[in-house]
LUMVEX-662100 format. One line per 8 residues: number of its first residue (from 1); their letters; for each residue x, y, z of N, C-alpha, C, CB. Coordinates in Angstrom, 3 decimals. Glycine has a CB too. Layout:
% LUMVEX-662100
NUM	A	X/Y/Z/X/Y/Z/X/Y/Z/X/Y/Z  ...
***
This chain:
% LUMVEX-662100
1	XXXXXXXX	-24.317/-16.832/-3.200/-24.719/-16.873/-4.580/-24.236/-18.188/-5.186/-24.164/-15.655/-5.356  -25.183/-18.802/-6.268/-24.489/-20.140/-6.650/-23.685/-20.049/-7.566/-25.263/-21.141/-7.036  -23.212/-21.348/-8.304/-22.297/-20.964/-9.359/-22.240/-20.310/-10.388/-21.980/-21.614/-9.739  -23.912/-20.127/-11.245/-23.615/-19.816/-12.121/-23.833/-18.083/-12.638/-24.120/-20.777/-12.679  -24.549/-17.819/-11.446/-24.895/-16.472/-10.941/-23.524/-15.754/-10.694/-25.814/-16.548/-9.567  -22.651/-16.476/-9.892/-21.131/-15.455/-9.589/-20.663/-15.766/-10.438/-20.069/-15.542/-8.403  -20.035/-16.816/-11.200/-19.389/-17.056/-12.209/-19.134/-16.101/-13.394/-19.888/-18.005/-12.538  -20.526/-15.323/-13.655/-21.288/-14.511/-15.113/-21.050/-13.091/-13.715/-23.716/-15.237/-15.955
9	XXXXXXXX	-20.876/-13.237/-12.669/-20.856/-11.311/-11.943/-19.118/-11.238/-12.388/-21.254/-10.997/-9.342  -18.216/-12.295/-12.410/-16.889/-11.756/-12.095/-16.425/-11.822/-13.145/-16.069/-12.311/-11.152  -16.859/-11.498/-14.495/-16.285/-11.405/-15.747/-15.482/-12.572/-16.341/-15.510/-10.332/-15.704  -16.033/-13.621/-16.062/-15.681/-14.836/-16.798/-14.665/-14.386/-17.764/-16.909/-15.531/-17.506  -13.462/-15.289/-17.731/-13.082/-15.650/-19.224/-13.122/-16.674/-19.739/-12.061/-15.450/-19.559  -14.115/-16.679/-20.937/-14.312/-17.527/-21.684/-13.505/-17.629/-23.337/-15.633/-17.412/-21.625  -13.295/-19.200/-23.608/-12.562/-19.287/-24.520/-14.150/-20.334/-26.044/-10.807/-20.265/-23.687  -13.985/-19.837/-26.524/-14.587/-20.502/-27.738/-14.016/-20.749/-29.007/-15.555/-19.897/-28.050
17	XXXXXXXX	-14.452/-21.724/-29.416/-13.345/-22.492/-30.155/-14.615/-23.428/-31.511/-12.234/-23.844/-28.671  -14.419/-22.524/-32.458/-15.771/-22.540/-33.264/-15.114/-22.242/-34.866/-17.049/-21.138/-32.626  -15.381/-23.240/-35.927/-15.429/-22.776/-37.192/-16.365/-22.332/-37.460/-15.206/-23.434/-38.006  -17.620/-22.664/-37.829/-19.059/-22.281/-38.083/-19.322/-20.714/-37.493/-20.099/-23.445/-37.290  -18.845/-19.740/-38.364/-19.234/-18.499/-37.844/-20.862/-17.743/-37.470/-18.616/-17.794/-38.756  -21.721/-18.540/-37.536/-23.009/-18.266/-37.429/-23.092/-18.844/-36.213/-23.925/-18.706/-38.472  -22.557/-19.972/-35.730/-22.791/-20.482/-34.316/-21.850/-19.315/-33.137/-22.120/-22.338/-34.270  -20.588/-19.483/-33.925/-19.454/-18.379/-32.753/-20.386/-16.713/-32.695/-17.205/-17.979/-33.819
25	XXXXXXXX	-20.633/-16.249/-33.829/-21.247/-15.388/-33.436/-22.276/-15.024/-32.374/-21.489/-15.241/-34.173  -23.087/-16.126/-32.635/-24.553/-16.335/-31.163/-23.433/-16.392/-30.327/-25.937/-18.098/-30.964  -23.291/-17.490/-29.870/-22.731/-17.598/-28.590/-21.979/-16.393/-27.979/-21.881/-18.672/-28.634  -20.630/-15.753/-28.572/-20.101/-14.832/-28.188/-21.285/-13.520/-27.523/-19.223/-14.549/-29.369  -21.730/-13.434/-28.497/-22.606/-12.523/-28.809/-23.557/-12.723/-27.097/-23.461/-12.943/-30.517  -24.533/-13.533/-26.646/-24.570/-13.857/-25.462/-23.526/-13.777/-24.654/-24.948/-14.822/-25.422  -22.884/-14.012/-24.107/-21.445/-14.072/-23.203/-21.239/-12.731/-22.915/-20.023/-14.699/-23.978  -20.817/-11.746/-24.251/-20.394/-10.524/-24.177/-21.343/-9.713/-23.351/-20.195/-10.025/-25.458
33	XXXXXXXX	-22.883/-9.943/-23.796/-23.878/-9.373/-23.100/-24.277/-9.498/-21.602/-24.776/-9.689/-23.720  -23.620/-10.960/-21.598/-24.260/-11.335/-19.482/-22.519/-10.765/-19.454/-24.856/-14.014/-18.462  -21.476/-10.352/-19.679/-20.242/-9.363/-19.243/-19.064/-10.242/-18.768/-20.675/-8.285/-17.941  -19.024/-11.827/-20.111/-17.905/-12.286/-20.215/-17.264/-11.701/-21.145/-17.899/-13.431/-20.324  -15.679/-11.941/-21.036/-14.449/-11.886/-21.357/-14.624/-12.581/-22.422/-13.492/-12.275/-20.471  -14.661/-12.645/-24.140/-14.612/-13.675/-24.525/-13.298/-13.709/-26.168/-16.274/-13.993/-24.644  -12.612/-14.752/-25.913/-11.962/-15.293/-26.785/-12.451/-16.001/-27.731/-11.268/-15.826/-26.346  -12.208/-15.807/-28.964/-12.644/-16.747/-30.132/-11.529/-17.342/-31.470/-13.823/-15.861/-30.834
41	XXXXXXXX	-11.548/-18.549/-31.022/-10.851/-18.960/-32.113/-11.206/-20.473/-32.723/-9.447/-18.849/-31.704  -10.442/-20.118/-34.181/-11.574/-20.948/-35.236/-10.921/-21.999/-35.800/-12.197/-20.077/-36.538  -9.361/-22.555/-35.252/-8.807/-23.683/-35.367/-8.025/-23.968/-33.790/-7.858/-23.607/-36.706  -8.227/-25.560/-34.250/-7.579/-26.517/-32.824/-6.039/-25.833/-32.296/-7.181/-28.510/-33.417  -5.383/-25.314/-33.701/-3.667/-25.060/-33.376/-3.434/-24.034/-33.250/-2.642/-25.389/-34.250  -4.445/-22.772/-33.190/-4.414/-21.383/-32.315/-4.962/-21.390/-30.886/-5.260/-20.285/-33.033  -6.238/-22.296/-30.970/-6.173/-22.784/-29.297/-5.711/-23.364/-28.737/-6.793/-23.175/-28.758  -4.862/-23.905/-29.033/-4.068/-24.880/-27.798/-3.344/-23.956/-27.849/-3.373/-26.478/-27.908
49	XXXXXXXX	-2.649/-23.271/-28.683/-1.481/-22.118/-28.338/-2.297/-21.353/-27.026/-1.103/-20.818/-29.920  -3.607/-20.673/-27.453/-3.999/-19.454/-26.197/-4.474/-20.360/-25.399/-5.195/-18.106/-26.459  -4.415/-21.735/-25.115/-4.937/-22.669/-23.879/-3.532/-22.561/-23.266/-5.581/-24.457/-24.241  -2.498/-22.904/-23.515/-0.888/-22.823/-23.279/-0.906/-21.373/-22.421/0.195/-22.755/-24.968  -1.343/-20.771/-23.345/-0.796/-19.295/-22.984/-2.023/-18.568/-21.479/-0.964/-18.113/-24.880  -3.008/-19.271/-21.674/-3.754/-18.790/-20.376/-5.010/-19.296/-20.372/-3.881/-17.295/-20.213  -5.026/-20.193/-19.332/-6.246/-21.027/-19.042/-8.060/-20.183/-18.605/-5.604/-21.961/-17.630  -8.968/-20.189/-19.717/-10.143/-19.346/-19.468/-10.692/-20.036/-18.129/-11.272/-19.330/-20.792
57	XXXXXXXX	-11.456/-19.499/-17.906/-12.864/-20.022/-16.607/-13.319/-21.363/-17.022/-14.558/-18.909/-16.606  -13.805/-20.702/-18.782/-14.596/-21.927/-19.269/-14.703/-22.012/-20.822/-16.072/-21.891/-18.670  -14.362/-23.313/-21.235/-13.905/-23.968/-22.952/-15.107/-23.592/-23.715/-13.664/-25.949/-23.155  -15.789/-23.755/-24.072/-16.655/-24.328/-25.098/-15.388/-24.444/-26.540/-18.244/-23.105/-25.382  -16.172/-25.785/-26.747/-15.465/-26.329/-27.803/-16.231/-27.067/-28.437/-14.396/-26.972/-27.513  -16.218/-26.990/-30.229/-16.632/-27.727/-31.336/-16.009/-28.966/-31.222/-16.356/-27.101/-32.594  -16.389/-30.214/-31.437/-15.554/-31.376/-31.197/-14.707/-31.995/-32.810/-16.718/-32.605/-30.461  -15.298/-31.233/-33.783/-15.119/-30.985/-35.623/-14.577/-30.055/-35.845/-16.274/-30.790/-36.567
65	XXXXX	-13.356/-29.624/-34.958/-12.641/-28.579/-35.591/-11.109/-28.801/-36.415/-12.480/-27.642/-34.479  -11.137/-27.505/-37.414/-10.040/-27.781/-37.787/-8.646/-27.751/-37.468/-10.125/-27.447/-38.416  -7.828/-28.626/-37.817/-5.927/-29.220/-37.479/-5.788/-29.775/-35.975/-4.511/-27.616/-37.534  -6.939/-30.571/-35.342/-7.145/-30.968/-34.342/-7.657/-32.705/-34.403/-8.012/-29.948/-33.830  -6.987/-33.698/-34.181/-7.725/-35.059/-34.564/-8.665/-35.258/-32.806/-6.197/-36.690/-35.073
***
């Protein structure tokens, strides 16, 4: 199976990292449905804490987020 096929069978954890709650919503919202794991958080200085605290599969990240230069 290729990557992105097993990747989405073994319950990904995914981390998202989104102010714009109309965008975090879609996205999560997908993820949850193909039966990722998903984390959401909506400033730079709570994710780097849960990046510290446990590295996901896979980031998505806003590059305009807030307390993050």
């Amino acid at each position: 199976m290729r990557g992105y096929a097993r990747f989405m069978q073994q319950g990904a954890r995914v981390m998202i990292v989104e102010d714009d709650p109309a965008v975090r919503t879609v996205v999560a919202d997908h993820l949850r449905a193909a039966g990722c794991d998903v984390a959401i958080h909506t400033d730079g200085r709570r994710a780097w804490s849960a990046l510290c605290a446990q590295m996901p599969d896979l980031l998505i990240l806003d590059r305009m987020i807030p307390h993050v230069d």
